[in-house]
C-alpha positions as CSV (number, residue, x, y, z in Angstrom):
1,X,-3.3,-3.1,8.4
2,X,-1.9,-5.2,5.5
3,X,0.6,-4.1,3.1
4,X,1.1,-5.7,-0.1
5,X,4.7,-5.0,-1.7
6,X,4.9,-6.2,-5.2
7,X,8.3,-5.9,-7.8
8,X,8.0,-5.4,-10.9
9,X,10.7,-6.7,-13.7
10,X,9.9,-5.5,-17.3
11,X,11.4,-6.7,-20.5
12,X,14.0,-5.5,-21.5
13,X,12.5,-3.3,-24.4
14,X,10.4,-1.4,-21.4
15,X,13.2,-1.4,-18.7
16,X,14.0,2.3,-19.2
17,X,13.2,5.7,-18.2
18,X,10.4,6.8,-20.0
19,X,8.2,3.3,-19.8
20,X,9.1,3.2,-15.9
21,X,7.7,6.7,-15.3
22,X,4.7,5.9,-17.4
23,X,4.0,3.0,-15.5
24,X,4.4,4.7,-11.7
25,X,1.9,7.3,-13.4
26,X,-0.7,5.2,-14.1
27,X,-0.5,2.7,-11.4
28,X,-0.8,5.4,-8.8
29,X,-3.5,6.5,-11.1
30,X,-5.6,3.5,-11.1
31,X,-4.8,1.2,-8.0
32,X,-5.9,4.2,-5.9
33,X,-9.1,4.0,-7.0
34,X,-9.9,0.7,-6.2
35,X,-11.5,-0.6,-3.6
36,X,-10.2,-1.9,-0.3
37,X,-7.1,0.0,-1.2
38,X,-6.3,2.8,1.8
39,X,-3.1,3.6,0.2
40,X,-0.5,3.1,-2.3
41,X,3.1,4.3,-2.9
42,X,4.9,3.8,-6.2
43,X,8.8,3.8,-6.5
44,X,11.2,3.4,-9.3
45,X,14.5,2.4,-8.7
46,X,17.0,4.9,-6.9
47,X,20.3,3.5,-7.9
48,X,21.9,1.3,-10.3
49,X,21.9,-1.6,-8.4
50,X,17.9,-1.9,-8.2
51,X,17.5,-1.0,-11.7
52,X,19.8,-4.2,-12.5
53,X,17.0,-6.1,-10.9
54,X,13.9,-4.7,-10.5
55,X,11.9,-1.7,-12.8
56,X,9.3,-0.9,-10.2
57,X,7.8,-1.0,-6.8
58,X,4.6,-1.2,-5.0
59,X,3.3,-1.0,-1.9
60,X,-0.4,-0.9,-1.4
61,X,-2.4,-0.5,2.1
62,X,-5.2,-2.6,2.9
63,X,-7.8,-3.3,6.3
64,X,-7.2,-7.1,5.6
65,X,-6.3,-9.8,3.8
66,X,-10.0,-10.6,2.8
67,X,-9.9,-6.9,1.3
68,X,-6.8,-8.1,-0.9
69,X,-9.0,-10.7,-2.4
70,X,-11.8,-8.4,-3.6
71,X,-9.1,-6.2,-5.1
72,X,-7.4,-9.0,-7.1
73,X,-10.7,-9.7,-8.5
74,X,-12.2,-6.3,-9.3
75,X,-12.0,-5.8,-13.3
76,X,-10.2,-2.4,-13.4
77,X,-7.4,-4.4,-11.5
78,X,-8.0,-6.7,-13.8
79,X,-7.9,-4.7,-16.6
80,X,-4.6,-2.9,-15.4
81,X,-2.9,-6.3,-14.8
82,X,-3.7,-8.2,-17.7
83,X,-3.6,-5.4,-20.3
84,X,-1.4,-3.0,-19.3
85,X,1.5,-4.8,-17.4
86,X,1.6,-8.1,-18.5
87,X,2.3,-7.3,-22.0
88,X,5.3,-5.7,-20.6
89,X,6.5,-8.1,-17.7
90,X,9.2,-10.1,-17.2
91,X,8.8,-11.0,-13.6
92,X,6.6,-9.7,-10.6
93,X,6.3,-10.9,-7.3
94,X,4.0,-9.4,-4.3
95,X,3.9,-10.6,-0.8
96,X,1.3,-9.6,2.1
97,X,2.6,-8.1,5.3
98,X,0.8,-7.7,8.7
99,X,2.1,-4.1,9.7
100,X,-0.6,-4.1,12.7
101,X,1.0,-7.2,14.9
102,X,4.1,-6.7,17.1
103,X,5.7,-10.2,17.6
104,X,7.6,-10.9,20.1
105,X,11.3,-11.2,19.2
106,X,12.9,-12.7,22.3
């Protein structure tokens, strides 16, 4: 399985309570949907620390990488991305993890 965490920064006009709930609402509401996606969890920052930093996180379950790549694509991602956070953005970052290997540490 691959997990794809992504941060989300938003400016500063949006980095508060009420934006920060609306957006964990409606990203669970649509990235669920898409397909490829097996999972997703959406957190908002639990102390004052991570709100200094970040606004939001994401982390989305997927079969494979190749299934990342048809998500990215698809036009309700699309759609979410372009229209509904980007507007709002200040920074985001995502990264793909393997969660299925077991490497060997020694």
């Amino acid at each position: 399985m691959i997990q794809r965490m992504v941060l989300l920064k938003f400016k500063d006009e949006f980095a508060n309570s009420d934006f920060r709930g609306e957006a964990a609402s409606r990203s669970r509401r649509v990235l669920r949907n898409l397909p490829g996606v097996l999972d997703v969890s959406v957190g908002i920052p639990a102390d004052k620390a991570t709100e200094g930093s970040w606004d939001l996180s994401m982390v989305l379950n997927f079969e494979s990488v190749d299934a990342i790549s048809t998500y990215i694509v698809h036009p309700d991602h699309r759609d979410y991305v372009d229209n509904f956070l980007k507007p709002h953005l200040e920074i985001i970052k995502a990264w793909n993890f393997d969660s299925t290997s077991d490497p060997d540490f020694d």
